[in-house]
N, CA, C and O of each residue as an XYZ file, in Angstrom:
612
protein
N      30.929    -12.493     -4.471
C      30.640    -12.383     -5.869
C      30.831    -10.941     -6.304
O      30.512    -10.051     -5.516
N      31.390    -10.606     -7.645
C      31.609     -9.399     -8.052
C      30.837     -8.887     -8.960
O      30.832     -9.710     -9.876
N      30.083     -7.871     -9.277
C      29.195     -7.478    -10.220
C      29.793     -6.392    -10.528
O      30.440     -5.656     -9.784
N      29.453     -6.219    -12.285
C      29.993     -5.123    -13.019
C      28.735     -3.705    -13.153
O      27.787     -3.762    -13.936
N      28.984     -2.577    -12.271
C      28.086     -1.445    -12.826
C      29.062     -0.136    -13.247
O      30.098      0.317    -12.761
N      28.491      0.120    -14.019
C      28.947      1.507    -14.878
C      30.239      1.304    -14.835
O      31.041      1.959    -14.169
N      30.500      0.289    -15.624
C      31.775      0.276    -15.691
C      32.793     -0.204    -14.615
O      33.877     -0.436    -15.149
N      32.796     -0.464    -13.051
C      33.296     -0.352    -12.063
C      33.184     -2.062    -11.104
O      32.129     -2.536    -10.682
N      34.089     -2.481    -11.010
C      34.075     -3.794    -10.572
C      33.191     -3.097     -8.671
O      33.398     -2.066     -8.030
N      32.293     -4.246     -8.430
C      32.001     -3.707     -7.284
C      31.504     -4.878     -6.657
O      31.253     -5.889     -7.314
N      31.321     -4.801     -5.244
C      30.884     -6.066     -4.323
C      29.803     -5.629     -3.398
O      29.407     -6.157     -2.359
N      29.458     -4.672     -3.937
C      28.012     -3.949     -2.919
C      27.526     -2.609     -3.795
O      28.220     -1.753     -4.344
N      25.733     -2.780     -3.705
C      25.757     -1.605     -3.924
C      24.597     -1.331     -3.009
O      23.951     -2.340     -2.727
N      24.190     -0.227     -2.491
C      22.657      0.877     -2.227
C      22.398      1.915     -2.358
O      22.859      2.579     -3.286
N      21.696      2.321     -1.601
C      20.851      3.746     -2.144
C      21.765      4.767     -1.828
O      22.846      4.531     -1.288
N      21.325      6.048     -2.186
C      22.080      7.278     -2.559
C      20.864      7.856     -2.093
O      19.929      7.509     -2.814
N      20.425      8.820     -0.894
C      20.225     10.069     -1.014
C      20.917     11.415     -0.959
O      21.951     11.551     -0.304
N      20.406     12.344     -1.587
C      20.526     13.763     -1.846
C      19.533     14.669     -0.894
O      18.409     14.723     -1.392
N      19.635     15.303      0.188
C      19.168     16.032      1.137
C      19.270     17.807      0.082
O      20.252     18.549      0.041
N      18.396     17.944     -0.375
C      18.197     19.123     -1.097
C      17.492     19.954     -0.724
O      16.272     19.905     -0.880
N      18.330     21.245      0.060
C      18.059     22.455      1.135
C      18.008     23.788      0.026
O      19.089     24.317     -0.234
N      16.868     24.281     -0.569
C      17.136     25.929     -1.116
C      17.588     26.708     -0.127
O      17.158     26.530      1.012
N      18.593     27.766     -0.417
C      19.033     28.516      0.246
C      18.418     29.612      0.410
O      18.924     30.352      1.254
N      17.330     30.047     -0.195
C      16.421     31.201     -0.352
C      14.741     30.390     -0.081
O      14.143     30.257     -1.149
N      14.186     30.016      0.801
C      13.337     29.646      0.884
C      12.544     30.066      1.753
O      13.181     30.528      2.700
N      11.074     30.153      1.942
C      10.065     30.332      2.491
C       9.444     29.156      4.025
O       8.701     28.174      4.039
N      10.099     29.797      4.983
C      10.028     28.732      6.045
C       8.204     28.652      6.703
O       7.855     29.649      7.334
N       7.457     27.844      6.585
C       5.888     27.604      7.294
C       6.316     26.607      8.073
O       6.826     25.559      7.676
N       6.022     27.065      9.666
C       5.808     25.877     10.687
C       4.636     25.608     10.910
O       3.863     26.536     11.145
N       4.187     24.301     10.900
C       2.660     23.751     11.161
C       2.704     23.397     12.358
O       3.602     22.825     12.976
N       1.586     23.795     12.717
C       1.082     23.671     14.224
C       0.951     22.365     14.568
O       1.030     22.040     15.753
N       0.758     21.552     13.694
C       0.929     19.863     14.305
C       1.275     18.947     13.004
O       0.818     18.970     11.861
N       2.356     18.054     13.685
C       2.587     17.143     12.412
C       2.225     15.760     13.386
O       2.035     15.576     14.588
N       2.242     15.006     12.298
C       1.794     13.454     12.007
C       3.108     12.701     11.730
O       3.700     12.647     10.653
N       3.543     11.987     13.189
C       5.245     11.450     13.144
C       4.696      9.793     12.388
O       3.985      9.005     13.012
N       5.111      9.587     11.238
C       5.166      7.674     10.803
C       6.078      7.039     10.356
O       6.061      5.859     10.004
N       7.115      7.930     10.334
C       8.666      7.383      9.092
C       8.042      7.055      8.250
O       6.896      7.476      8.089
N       8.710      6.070      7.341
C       8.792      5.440      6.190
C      10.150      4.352      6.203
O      11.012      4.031      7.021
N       9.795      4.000      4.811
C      10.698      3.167      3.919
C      11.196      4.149      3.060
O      10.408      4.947      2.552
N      12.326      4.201      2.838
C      13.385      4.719      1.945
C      14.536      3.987      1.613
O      15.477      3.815      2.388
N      14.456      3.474      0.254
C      15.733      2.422      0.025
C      16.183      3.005     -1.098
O      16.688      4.110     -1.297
N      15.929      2.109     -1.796
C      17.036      2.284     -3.405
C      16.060      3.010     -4.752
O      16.519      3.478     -5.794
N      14.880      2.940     -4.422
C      13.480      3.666     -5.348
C      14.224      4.910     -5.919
O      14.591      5.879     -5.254
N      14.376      4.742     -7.152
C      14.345      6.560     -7.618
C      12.551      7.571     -7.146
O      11.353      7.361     -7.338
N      13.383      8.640     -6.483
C      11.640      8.939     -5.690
C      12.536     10.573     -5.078
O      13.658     10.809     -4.629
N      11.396     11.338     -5.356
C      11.593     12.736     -4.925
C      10.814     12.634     -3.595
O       9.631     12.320     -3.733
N      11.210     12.822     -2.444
C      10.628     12.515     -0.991
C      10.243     13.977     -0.757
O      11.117     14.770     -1.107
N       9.135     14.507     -0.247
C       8.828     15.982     -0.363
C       8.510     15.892      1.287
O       8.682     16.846      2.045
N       8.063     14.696      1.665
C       7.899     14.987      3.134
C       9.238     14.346      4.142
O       9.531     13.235      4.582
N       9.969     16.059      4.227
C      11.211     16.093      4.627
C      10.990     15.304      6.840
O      11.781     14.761      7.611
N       9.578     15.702      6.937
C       9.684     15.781      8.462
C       9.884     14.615      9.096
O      10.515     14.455     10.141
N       9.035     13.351      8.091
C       8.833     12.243      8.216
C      10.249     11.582      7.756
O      10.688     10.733      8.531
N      10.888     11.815      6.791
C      12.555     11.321      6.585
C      13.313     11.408      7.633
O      13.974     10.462      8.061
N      13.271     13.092      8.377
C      14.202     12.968      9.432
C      13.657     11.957     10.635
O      14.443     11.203     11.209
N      12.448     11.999     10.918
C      12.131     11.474     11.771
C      12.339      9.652     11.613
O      12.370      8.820     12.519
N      12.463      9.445     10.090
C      12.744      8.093     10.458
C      14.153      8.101     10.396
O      14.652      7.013     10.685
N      15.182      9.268     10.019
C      16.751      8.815     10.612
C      17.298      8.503     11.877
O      18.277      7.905     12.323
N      15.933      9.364     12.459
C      16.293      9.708     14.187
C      15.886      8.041     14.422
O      16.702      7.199     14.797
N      14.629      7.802     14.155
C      14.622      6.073     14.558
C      15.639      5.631     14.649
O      16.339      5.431     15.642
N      15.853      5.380     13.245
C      17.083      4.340     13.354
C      18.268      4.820     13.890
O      19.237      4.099     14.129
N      18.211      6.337     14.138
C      20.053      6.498     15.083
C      19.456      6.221     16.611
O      20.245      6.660     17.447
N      18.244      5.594     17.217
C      17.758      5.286     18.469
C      17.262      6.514     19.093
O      17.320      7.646     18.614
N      16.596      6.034     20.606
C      15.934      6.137     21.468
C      16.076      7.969     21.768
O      15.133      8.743     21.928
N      17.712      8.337     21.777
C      18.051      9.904     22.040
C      18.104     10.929     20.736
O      18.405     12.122     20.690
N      17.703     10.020     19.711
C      17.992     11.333     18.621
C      16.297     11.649     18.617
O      15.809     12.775     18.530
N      15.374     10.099     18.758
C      14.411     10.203     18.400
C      13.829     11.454     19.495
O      13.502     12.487     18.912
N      13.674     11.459     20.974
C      13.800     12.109     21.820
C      14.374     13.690     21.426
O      13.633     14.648     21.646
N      15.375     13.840     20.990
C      16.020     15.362     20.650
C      15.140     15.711     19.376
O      14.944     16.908     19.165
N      14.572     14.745     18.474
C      13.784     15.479     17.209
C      12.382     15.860     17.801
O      11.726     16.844     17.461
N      12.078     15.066     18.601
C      10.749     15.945     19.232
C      10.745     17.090     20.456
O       9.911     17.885     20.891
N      11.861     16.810     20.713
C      11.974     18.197     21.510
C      11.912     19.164     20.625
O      11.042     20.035     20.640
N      12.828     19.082     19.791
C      13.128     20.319     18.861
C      11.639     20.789     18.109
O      11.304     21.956     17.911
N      10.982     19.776     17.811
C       9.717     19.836     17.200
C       8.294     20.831     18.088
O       7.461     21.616     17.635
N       8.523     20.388     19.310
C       7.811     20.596     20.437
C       8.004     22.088     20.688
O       7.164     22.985     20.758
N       9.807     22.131     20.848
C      10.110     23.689     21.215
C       9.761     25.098     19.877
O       9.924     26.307     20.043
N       9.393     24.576     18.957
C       8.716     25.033     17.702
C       7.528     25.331     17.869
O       6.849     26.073     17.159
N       7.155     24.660     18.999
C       5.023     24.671     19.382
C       4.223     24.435     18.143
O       3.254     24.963     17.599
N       5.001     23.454     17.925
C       4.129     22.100     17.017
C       3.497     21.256     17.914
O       4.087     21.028     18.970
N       2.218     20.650     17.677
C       2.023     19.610     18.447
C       2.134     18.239     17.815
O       1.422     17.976     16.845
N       2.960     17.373     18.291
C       3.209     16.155     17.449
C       2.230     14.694     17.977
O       1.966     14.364     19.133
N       1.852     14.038     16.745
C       1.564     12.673     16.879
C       2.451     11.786     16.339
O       3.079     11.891     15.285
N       2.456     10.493     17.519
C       3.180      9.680     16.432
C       2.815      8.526     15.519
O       1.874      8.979     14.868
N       2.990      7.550     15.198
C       3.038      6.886     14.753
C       4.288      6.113     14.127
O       5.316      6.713     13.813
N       4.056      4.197     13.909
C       5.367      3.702     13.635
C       6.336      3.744     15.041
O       7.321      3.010     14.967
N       6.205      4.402     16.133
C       6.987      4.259     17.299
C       6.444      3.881     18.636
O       5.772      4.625     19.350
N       6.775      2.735     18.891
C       6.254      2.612     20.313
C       7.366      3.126     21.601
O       8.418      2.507     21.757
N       7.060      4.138     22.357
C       7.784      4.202     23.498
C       8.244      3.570     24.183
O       9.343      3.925     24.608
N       7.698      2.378     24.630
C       7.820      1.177     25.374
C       8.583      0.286     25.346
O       9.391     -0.150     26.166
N       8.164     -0.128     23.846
C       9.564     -1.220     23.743
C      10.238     -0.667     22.323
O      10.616     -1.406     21.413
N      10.306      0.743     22.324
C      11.524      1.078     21.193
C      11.029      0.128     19.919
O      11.788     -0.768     19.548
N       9.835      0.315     19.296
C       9.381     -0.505     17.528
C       9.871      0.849     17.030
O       9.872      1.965     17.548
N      10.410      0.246     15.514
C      10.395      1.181     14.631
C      10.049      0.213     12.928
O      10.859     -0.442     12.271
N       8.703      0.452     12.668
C       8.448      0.076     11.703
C       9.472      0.257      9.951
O       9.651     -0.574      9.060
N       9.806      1.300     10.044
C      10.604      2.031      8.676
C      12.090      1.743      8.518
O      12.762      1.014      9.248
N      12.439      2.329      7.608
C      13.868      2.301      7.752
C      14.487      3.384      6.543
O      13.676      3.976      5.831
N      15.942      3.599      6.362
C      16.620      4.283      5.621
C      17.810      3.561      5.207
O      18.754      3.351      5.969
N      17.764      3.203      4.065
C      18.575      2.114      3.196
C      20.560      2.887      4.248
O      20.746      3.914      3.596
N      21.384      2.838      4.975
C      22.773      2.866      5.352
C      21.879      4.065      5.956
O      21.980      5.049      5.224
N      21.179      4.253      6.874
C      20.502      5.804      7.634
C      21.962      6.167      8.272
O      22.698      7.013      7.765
N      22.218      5.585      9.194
C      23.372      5.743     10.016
C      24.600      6.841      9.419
O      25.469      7.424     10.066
N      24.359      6.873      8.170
C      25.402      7.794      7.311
C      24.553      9.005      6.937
O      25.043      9.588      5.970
N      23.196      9.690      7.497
C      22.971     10.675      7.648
C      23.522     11.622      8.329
O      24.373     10.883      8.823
N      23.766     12.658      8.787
C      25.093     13.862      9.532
C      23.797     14.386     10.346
O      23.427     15.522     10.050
N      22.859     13.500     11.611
C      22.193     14.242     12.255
C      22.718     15.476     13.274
O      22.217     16.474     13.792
N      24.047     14.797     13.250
C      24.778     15.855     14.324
C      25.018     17.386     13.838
O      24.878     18.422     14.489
N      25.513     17.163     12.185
C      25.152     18.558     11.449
C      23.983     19.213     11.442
O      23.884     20.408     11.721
N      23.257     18.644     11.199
C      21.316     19.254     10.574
C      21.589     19.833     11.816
O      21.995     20.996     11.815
N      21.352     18.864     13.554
C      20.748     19.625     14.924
C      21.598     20.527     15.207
O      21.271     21.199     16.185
N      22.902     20.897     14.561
C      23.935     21.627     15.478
C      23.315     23.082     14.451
O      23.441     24.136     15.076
N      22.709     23.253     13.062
C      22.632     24.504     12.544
C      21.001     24.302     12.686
O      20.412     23.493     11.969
N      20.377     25.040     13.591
C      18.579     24.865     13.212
C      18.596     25.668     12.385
O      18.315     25.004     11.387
N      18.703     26.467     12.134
C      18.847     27.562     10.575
C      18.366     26.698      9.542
O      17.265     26.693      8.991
N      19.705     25.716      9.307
C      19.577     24.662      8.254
C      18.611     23.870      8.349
O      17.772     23.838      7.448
N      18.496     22.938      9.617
C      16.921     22.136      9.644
C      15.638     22.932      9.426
O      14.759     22.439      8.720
N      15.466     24.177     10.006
C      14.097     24.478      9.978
C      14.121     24.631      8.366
O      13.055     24.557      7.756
N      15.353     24.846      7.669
C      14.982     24.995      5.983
C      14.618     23.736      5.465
O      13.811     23.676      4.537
N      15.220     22.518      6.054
C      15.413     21.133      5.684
C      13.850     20.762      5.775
O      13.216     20.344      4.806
N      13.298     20.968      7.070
C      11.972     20.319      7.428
C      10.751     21.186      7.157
O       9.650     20.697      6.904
N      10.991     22.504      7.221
C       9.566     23.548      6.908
C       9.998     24.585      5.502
O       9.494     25.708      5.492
N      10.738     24.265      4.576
C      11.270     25.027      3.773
C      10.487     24.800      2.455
O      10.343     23.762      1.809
N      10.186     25.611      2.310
C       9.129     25.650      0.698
C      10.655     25.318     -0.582
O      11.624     26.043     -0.807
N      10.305     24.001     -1.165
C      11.532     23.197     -2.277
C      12.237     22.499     -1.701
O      13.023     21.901     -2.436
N      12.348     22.223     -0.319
C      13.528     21.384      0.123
C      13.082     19.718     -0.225
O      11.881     19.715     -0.495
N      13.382     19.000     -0.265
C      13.214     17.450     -0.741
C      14.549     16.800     -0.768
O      15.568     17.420     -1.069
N      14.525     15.231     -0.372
C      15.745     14.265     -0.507
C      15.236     13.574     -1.915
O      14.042     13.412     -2.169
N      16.388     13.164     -2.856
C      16.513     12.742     -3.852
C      17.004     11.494     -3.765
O      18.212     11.257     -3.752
N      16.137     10.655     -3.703
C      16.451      9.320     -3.394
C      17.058      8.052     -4.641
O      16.469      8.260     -5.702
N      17.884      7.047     -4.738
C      18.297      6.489     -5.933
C      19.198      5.444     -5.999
O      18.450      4.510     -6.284
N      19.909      5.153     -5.950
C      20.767      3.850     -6.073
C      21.516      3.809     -7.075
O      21.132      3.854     -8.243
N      22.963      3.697     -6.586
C      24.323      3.124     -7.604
C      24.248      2.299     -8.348
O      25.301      2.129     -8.963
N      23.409      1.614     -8.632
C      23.173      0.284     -9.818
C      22.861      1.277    -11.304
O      23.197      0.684    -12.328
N      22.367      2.455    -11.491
C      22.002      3.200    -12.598
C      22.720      4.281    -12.870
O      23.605      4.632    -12.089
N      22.552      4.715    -13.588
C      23.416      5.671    -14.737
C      22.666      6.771    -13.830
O      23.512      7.502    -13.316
N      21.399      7.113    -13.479
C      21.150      8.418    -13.214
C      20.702      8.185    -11.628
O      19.567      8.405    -11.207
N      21.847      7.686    -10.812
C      22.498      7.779     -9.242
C      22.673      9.663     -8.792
O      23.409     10.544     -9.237
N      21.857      9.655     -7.979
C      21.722     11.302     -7.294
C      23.392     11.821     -7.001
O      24.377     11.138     -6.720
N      23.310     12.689     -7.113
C      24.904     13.222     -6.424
C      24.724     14.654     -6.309
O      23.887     15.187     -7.038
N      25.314     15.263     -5.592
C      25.416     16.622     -5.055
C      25.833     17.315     -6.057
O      25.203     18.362     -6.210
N      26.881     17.070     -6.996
C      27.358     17.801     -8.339
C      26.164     17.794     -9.211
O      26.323     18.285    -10.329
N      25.080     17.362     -8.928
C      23.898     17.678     -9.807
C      22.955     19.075     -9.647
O      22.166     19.573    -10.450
N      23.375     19.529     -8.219
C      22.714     20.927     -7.972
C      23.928     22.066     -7.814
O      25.069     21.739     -7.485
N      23.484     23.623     -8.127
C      24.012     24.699     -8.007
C      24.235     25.080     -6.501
O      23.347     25.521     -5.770
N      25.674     24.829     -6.094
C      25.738     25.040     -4.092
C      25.443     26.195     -3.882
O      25.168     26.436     -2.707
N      25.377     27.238     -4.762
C      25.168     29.090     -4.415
C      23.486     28.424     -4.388
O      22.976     28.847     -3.351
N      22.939     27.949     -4.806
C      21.565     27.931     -4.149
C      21.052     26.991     -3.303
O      19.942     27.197     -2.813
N      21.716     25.901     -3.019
C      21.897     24.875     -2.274
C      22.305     24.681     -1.429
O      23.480     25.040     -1.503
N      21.970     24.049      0.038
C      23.064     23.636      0.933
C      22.580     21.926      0.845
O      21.492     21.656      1.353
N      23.286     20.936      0.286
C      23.226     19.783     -0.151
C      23.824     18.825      0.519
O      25.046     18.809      0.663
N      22.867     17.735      1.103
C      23.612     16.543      2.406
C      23.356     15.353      1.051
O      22.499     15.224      0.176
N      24.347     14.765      1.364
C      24.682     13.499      0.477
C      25.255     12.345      1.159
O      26.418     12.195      1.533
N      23.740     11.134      1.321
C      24.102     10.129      2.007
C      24.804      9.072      0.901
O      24.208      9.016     -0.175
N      25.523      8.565      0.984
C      26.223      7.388      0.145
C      25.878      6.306      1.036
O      25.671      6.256      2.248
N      25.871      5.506      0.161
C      25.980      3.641      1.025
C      26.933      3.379      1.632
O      27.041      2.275      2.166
């Protein structure tokens, strides 16, 4: 079946996040976070808790990203809890509307960039969906102050 949005014949639509990194920001590492993911789908929603987003991308990219985000977390001398994950038999309560099209391999390869992503005073994902006129996109922020990840469906 074909549905008409903004104009554009289409046969699918979902969510859109916007990974919104200030480039001038104030980095605080907390001595312990609280791991639970979430749900993140198609909600227009300013997500402010960046730690818990990544941590539910790592879910859903499995068992070794989830593993490499707490190392990285750990080697920070954070002490982490989790929640939403069982070790055992791999549960992951949450999800991220197309997660799989997050660039975890980018974020872990610059920690520069993650520690801005996850402990950065303004950083937030801009969450939203192609069905509306006001769908997130990266041409919505200034890149001289931005370093901007843009998941598409």
């Amino acid at each position: 079946m074909l549905t008409i949005r903004q104009g554009l014949f289409e046969t699918n639509s979902s969510s859109v996040h916007v990974l919104v990194i200030p480039k001038d920001t104030d980095i605080s590492i907390p001595s312990k976070v609280y791991l639970e993911g979430g749900e993140y789908g198609w909600q227009h929603e300013k997500v402010t808790d960046t730690i818990n987003y990544m941590y539910q991308a790592c879910l859903d990219a499995g068992e070794e990203e989830v593993s490499r985000f707490i190392l990285y977390l750990m080697d920070k001398g954070i002490e982490v809890d989790y929640h939403g994950y069982d070790q055992k038999k791999f549960i992951n309560n949450g999800y991220i509307d197309h997660g799989y099209e997050i660039p975890l391999e980018h974020l872990f390869k610059s920690k520069r960039l993650l520690d801005r992503f996850l402990f950065g005073t303004g950083s937030y994902v801009q969450l939203g969906n192609d069905n509306s006129d006001n769908c997130p996109s990266i041409d919505d922020y200034d890149s001289s102050m931005y370093d901007l990840i843009e998941k598409g469906n």
